[in-house]
Backbone as JSON Lines, residues from 0, in Angstrom:
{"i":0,"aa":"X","n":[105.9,134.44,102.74],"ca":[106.8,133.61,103.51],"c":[107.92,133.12,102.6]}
{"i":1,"aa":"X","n":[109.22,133.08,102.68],"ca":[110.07,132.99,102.47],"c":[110.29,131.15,102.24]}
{"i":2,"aa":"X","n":[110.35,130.85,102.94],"ca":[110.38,129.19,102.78],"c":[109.77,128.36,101.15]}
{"i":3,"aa":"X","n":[108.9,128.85,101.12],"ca":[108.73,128.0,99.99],"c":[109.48,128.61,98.47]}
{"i":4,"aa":"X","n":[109.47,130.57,99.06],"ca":[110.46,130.99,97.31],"c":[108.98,131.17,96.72]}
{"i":5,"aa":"X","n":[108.06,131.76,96.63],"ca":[107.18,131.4,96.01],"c":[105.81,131.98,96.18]}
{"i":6,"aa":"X","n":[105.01,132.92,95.5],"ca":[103.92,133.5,95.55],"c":[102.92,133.29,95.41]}
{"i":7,"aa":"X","n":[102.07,132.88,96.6],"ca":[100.53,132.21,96.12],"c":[99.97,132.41,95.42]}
{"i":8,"aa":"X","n":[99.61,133.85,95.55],"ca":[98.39,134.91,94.91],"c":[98.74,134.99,93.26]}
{"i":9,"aa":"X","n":[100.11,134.34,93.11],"ca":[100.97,134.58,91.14],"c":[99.85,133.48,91.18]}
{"i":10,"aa":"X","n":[100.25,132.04,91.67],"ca":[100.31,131.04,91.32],"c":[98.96,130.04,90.95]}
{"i":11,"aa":"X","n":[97.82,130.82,92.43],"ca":[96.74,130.52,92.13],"c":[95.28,131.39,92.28]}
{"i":12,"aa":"X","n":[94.31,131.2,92.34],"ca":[93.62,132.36,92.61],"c":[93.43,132.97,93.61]}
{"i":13,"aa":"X","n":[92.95,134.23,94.04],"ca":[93.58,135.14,95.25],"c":[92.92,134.35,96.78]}
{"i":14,"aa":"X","n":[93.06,134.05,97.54],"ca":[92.05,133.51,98.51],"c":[90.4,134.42,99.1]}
{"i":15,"aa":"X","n":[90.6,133.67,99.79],"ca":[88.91,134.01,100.58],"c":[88.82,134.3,101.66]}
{"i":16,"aa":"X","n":[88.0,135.1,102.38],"ca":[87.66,135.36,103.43],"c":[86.77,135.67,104.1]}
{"i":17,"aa":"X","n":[86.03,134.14,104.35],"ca":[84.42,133.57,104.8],"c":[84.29,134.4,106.45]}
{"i":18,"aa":"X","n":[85.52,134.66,107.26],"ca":[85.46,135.15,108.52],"c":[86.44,136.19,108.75]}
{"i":19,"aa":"X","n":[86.62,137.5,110.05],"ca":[87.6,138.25,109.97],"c":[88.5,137.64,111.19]}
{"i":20,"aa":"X","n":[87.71,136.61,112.0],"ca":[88.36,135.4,113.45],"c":[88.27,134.66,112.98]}
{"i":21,"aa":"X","n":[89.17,133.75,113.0],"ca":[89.25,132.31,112.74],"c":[89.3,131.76,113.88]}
{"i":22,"aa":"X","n":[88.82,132.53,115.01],"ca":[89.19,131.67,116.9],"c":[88.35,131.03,116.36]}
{"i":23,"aa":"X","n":[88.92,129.6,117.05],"ca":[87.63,128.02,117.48],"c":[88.53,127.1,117.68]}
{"i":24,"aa":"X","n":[87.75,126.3,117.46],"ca":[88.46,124.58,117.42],"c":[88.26,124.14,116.07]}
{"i":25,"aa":"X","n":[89.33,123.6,115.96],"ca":[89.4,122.56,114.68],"c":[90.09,121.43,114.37]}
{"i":26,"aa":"X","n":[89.5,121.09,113.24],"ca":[90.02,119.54,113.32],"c":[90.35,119.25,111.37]}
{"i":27,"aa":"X","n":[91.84,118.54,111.61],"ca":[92.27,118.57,110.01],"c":[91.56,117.84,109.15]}
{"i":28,"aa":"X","n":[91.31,118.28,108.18],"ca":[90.78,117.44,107.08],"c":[91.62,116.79,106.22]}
{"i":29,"aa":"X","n":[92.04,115.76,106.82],"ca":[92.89,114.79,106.1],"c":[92.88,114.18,104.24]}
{"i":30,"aa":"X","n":[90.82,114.38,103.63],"ca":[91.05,114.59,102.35],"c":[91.68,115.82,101.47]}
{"i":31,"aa":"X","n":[92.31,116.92,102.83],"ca":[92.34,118.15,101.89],"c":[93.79,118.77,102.15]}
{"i":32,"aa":"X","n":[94.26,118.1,102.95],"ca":[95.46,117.96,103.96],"c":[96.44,117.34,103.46]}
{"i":33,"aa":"X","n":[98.0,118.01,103.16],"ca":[99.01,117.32,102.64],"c":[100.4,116.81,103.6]}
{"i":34,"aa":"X","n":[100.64,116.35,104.41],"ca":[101.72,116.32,105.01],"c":[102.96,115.62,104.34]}
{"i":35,"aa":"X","n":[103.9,116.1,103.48],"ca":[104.87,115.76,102.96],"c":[106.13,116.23,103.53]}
{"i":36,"aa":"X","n":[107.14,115.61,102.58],"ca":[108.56,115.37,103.05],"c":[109.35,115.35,101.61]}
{"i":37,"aa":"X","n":[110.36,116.07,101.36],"ca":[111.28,115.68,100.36],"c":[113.16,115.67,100.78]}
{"i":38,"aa":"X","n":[113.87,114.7,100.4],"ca":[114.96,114.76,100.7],"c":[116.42,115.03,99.42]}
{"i":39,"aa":"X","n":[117.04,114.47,99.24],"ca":[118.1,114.82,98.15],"c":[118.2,113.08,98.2]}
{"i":40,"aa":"X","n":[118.5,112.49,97.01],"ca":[118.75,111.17,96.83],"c":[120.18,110.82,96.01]}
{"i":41,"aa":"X","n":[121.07,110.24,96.81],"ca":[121.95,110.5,95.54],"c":[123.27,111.61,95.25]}
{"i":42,"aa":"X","n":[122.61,112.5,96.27],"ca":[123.45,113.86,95.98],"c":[123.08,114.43,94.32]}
{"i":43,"aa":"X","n":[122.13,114.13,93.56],"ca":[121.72,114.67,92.9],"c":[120.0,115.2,92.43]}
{"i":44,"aa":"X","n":[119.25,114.15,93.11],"ca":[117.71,114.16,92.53],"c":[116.83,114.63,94.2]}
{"i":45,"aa":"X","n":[115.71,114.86,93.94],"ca":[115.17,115.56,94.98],"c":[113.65,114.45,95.51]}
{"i":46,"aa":"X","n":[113.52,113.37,95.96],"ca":[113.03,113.05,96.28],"c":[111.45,113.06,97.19]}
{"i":47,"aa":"X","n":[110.04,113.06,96.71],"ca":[109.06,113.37,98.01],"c":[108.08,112.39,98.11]}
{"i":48,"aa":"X","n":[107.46,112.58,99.0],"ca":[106.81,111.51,99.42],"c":[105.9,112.56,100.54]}
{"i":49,"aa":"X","n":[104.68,111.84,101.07],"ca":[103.73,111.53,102.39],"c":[103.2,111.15,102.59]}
{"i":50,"aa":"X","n":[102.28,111.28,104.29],"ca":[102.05,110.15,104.87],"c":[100.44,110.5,104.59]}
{"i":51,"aa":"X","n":[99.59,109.49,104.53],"ca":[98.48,109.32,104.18],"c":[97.61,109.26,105.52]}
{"i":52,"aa":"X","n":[97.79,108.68,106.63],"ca":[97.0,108.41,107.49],"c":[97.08,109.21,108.74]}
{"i":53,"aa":"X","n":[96.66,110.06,108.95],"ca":[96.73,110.91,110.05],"c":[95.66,111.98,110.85]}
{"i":54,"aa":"X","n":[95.62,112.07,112.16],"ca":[94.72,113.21,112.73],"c":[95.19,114.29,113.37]}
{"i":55,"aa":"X","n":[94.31,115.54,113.47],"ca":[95.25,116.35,114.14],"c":[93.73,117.31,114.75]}
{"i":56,"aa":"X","n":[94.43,118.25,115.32],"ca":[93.46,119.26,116.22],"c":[94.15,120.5,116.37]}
{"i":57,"aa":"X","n":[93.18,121.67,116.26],"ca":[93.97,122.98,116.68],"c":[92.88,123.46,117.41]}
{"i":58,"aa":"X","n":[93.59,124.39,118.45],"ca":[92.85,125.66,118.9],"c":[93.06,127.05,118.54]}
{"i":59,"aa":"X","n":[92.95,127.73,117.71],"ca":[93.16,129.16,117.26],"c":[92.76,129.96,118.24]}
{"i":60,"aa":"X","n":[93.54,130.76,118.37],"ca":[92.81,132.28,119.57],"c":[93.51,133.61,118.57]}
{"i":61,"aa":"X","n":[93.12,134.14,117.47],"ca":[93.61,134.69,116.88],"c":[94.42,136.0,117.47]}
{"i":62,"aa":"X","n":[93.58,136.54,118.47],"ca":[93.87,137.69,119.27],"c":[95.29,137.25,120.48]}
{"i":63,"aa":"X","n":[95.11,136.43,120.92],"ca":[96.25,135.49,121.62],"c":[96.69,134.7,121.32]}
{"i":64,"aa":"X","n":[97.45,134.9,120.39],"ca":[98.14,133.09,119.49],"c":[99.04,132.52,121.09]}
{"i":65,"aa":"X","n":[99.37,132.81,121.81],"ca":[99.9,132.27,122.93],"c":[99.04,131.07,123.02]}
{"i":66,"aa":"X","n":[97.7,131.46,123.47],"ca":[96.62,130.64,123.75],"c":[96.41,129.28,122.53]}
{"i":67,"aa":"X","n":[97.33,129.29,121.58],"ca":[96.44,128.06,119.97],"c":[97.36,126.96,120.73]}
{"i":68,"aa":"X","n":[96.58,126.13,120.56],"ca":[97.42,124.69,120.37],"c":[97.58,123.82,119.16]}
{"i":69,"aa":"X","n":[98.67,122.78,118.99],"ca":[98.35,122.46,117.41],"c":[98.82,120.59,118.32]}
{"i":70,"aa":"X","n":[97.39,119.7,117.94],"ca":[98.13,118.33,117.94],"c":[97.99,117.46,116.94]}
{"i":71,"aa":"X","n":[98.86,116.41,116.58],"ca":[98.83,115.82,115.23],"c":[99.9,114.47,115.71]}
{"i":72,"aa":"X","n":[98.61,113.39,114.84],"ca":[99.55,112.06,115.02],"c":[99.46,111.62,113.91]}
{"i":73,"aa":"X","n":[100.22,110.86,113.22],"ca":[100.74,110.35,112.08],"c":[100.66,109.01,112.24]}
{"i":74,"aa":"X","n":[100.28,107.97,111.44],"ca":[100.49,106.46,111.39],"c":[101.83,106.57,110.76]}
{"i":75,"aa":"X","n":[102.99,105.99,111.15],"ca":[104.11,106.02,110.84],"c":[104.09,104.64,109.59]}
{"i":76,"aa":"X","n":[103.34,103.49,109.13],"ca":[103.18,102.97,107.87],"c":[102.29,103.52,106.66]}
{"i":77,"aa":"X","n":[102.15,104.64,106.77],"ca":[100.98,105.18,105.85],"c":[101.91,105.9,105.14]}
{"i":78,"aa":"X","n":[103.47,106.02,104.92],"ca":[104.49,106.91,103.94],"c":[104.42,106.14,102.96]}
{"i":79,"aa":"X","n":[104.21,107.17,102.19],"ca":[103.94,107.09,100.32],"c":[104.69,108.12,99.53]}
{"i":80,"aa":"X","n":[106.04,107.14,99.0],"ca":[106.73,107.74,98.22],"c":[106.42,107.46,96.76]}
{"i":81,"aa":"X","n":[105.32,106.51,96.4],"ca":[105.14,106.2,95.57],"c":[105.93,105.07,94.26]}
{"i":82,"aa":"X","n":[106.42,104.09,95.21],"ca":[107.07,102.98,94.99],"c":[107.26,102.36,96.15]}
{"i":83,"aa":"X","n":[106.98,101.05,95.72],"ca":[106.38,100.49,97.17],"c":[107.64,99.95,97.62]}
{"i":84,"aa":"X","n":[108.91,99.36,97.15],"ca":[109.83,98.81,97.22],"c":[110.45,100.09,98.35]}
{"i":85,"aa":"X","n":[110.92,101.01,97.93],"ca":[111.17,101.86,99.02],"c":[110.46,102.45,100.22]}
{"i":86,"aa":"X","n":[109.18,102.03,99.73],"ca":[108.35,102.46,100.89],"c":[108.32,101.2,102.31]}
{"i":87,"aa":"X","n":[108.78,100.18,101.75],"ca":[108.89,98.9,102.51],"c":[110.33,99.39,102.88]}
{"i":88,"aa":"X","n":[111.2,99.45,102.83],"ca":[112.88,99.82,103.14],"c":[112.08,101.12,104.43]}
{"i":89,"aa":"X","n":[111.69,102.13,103.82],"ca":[110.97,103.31,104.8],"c":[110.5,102.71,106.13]}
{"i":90,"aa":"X","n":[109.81,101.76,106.42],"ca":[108.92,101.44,106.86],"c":[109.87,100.2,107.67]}
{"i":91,"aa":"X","n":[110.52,99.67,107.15],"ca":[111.46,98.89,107.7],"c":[112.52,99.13,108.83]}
{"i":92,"aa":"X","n":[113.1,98.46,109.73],"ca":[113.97,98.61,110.8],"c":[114.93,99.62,110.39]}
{"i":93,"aa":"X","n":[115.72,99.79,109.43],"ca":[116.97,100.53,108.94],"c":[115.99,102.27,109.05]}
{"i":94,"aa":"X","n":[114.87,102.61,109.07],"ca":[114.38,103.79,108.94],"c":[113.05,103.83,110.68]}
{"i":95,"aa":"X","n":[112.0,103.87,110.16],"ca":[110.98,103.85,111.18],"c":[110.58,103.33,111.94]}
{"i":96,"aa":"X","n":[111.27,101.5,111.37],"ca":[110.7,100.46,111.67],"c":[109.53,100.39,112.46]}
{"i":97,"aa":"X","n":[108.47,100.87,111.65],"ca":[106.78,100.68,111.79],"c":[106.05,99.97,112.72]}
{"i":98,"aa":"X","n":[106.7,98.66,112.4],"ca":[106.17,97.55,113.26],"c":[105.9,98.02,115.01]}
{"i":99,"aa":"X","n":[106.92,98.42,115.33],"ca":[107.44,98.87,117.12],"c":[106.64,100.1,117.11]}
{"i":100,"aa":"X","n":[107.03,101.24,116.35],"ca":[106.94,102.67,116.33],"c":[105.86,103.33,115.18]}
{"i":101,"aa":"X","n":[104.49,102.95,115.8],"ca":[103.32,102.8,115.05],"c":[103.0,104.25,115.04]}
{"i":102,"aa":"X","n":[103.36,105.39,115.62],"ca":[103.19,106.61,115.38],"c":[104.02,107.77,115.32]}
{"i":103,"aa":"X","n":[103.76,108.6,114.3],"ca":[104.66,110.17,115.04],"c":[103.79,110.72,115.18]}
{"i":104,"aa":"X","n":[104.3,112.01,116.59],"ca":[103.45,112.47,117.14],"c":[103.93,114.35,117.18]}
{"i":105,"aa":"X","n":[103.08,115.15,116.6],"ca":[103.6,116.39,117.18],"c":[102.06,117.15,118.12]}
{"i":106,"aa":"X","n":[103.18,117.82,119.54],"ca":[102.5,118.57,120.15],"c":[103.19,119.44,120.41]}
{"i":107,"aa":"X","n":[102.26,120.55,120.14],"ca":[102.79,122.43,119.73],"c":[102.71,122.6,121.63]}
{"i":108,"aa":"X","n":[104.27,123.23,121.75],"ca":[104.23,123.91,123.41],"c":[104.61,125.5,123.03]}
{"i":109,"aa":"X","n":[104.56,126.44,121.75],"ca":[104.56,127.39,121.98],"c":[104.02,127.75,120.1]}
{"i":110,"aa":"X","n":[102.8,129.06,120.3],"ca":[102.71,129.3,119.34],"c":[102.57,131.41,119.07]}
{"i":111,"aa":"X","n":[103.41,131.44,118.19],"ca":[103.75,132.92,118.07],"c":[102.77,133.47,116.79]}
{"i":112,"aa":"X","n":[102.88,134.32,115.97],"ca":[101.76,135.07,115.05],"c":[102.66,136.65,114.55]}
{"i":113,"aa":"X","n":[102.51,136.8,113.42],"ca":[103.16,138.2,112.73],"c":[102.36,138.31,111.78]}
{"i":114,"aa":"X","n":[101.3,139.05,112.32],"ca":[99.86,139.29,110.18],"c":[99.54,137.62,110.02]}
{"i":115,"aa":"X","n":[99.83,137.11,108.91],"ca":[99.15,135.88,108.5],"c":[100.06,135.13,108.72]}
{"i":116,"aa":"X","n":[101.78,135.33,109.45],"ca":[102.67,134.48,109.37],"c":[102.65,134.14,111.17]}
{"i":117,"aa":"X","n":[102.55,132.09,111.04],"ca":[102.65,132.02,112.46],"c":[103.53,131.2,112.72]}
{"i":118,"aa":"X","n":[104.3,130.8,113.55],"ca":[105.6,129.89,113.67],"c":[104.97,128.6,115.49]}
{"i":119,"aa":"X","n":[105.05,128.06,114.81],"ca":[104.48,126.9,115.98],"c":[106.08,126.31,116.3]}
{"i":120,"aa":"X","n":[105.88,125.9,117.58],"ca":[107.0,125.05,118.14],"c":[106.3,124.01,118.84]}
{"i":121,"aa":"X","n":[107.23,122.9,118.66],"ca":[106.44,121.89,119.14],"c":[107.21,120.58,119.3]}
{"i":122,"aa":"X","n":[107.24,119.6,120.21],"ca":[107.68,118.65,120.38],"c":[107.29,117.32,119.57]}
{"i":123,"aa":"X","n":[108.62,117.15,118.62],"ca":[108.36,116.33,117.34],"c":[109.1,114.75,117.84]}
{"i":124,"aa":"X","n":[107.67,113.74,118.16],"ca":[108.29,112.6,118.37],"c":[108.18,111.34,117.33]}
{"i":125,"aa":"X","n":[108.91,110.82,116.97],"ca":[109.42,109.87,116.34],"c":[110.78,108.79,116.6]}
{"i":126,"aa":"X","n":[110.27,107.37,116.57],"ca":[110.82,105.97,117.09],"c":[110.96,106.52,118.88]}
{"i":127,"aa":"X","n":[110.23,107.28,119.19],"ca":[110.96,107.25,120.86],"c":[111.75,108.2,121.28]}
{"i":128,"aa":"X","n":[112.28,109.21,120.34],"ca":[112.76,110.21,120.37],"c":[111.72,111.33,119.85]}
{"i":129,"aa":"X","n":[111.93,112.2,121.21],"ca":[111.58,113.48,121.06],"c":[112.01,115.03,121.5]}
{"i":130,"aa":"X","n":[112.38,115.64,120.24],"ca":[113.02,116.92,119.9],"c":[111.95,117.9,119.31]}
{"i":131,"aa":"X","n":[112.54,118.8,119.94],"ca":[111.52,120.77,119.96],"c":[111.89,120.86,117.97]}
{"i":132,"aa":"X","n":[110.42,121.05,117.46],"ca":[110.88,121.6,116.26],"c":[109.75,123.11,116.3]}
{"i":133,"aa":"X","n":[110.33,123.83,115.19],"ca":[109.66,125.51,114.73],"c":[109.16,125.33,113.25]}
{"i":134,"aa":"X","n":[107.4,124.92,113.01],"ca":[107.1,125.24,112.2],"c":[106.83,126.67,111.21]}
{"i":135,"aa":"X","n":[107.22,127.12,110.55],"ca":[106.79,128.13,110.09],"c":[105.4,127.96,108.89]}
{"i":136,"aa":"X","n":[104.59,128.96,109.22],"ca":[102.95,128.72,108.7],"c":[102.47,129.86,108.04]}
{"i":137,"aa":"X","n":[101.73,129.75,106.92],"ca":[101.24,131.66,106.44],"c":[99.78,130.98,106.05]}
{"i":138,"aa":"X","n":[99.3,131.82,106.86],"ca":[97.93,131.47,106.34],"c":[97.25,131.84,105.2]}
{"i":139,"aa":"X","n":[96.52,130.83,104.62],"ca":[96.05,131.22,102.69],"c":[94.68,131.47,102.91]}
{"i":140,"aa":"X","n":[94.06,131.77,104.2],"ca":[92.38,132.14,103.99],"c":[91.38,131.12,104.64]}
{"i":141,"aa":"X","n":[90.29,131.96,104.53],"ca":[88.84,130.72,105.36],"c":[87.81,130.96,104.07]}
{"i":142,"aa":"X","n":[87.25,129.88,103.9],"ca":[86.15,129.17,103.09],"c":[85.27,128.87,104.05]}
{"i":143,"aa":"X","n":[84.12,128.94,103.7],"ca":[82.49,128.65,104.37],"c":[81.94,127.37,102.47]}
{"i":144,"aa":"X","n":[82.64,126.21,102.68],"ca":[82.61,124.86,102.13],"c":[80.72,125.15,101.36]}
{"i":145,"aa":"X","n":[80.4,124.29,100.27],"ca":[79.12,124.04,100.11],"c":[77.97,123.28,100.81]}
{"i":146,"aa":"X","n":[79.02,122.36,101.85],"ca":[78.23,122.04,103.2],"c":[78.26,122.46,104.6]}
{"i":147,"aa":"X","n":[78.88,124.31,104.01],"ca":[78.59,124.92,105.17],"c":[79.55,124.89,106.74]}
{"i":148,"aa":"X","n":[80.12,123.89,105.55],"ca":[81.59,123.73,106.83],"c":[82.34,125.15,106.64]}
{"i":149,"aa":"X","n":[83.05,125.94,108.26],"ca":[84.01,126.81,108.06],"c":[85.26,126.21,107.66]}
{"i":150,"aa":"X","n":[86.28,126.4,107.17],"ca":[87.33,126.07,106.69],"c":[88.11,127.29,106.54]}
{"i":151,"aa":"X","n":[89.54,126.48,107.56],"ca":[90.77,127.72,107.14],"c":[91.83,126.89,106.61]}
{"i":152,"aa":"X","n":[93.06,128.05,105.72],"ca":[94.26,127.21,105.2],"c":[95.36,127.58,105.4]}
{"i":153,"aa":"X","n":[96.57,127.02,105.66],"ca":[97.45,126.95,106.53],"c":[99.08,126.09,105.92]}
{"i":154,"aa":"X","n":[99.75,127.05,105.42],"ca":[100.77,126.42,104.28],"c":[102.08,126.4,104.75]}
{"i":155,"aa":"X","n":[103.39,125.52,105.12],"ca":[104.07,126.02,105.94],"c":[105.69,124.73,105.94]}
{"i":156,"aa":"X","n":[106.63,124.93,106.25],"ca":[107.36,124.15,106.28],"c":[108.61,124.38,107.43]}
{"i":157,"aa":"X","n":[108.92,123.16,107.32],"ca":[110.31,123.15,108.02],"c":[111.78,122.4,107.29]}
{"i":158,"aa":"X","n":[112.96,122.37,107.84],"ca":[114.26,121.24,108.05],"c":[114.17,120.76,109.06]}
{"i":159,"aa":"X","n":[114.41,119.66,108.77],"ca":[115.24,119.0,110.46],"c":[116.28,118.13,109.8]}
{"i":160,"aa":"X","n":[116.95,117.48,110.64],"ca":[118.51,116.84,110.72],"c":[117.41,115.12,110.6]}
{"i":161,"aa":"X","n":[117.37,114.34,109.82],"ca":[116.79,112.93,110.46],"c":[117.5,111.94,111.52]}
{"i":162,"aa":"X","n":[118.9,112.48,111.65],"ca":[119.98,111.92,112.62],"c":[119.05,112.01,114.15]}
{"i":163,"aa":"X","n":[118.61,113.15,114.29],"ca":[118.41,113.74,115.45],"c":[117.2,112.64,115.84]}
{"i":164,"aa":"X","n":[116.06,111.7,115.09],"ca":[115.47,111.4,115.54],"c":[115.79,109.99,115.54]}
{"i":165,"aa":"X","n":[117.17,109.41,114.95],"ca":[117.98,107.98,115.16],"c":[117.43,107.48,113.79]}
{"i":166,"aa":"X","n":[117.04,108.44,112.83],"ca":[117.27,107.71,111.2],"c":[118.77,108.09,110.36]}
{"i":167,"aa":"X","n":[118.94,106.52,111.22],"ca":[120.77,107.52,110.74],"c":[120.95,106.22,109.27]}
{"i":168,"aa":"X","n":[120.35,105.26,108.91],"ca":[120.5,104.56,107.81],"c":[120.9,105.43,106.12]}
{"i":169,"aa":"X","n":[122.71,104.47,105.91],"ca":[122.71,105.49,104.73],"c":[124.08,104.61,104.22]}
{"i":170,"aa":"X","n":[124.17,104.82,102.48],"ca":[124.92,104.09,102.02],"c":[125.89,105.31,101.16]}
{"i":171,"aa":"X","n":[127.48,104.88,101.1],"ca":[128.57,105.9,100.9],"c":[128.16,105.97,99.23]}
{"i":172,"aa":"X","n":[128.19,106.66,99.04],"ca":[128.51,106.88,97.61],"c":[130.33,106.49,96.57]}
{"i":173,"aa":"X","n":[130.31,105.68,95.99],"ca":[131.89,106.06,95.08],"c":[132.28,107.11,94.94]}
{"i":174,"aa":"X","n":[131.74,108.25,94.44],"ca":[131.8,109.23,93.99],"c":[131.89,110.36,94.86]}
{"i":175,"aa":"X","n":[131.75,109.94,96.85],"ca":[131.36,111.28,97.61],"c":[130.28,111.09,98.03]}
{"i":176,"aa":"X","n":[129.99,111.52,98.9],"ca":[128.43,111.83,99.72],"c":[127.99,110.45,99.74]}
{"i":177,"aa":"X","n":[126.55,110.21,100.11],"ca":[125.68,109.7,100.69],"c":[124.69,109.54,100.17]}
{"i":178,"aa":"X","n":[124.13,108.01,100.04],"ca":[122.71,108.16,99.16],"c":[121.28,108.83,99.09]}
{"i":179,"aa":"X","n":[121.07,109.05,100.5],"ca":[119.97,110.09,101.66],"c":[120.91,110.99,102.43]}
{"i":180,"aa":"X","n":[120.18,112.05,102.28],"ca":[120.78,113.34,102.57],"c":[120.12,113.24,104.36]}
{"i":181,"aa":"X","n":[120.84,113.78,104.81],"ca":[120.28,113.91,106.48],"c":[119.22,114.93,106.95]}
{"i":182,"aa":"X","n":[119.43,115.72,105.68],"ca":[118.44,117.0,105.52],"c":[117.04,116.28,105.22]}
{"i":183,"aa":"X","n":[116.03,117.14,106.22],"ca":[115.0,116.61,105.2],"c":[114.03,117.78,105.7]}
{"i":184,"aa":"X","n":[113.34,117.91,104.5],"ca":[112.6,119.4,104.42],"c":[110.55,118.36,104.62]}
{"i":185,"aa":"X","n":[110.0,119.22,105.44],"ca":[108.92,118.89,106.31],"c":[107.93,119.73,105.52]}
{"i":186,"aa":"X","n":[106.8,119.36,104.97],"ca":[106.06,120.52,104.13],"c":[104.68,120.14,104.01]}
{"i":187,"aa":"X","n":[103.82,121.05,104.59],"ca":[102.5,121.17,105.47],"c":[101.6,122.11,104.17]}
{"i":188,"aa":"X","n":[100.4,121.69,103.66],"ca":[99.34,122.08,103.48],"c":[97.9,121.76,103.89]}
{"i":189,"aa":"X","n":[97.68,122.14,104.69],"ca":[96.82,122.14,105.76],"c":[95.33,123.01,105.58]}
{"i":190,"aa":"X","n":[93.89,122.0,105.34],"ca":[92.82,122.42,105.39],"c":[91.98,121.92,106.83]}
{"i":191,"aa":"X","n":[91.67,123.1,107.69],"ca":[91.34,122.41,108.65],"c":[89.67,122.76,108.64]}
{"i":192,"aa":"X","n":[88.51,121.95,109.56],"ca":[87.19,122.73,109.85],"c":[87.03,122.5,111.01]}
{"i":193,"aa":"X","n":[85.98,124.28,111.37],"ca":[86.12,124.74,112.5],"c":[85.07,123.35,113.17]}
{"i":194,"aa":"X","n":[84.96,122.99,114.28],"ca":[83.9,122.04,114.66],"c":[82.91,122.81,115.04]}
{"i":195,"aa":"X","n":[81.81,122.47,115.23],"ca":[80.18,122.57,115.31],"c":[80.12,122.89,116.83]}
């Protein structure tokens, strides 16, 4: 997959493959599960952060990816950029403002499949606004865990505009540009298990 620039199989050891279907139900494992975000700060430095508190659910139909569903809610105060001073500004009226808008929410209304590459679409809501986004996903393999849990992995990203969802907070630069870039790149590592 193209998106990340970047070769798993260089980078780490080759994956696994505990099953030749991954059809079922599943449910994310949030200790194994990364949902991050990085933006441009500055017009020079690259900023990331994610959110810590979250659930989600899939249905795989490997043979009919038409048939998968993907849902996922986010505690919208659980962003961890790893300084709390900005994470309070994050979390604050000028961005998410938390307090009101206690969740984001995505639910997948169309999911496509090419070999291990799958592209989910899905209605991405945040503060009250909600806009169609296209995840792109490559799957890294299934594990059968030491407690016997199935486990598949699922690596994948997006852009979106943050305007589009009314995070329009931003300070001019002297120099040109803008202190937060409007761009912001969406980036999914995802361990899910199949349920029982």
């Amino acid at each position: 997959m193209n998106f990340f620039n970047r070769k798993s199989a260089e980078q780490f050891d080759a994956p696994t493959a505990a099953v030749e279907d991954i059809s079922g139900d599943y449910t994310l494992d949030p200790t194994h599960t990364r949902l991050g975000f990085s933006t441009r700060h500055a017009m020079v430095t690259t900023v990331r952060g994610h959110f810590s508190d979250f659930a989600g659910t899939a249905h795989i139909d490997a043979a009919n990816p038409a048939n998968s569903t993907v849902s996922l809610t986010i505690q919208t105060a659980s962003i961890d950029t790893g300084v709390a001073d900005r994470d309070a500004h994050l979390r604050s009226a000028d961005f998410f403002n938390a307090d009101e808008n206690k969740e984001i929410t995505f639910t997948s209304t169309k999911v496509e499949r090419d070999g291990d590459n799958w592209a989910i679409t899905g209605d991405l809501t945040i503060k009250g606004t909600t806009k169609p986004v296209t995840i792109d996903f490559e799957y890294t393999g299934s594990a059968r865990d030491p407690f016997g849990n199935l486990r598949v992995g699922f690596e994948g990203g997006t852009t979106i505009n943050r305007k589009d969802w009314d995070l329009t907070w931003n300070a001019a630069l002297e120099t040109g540009g803008v202190l937060v870039s409007d761009k912001i790149k969406l980036e999914f590592d995802v361990s899910a298990i199949r349920n029982a």
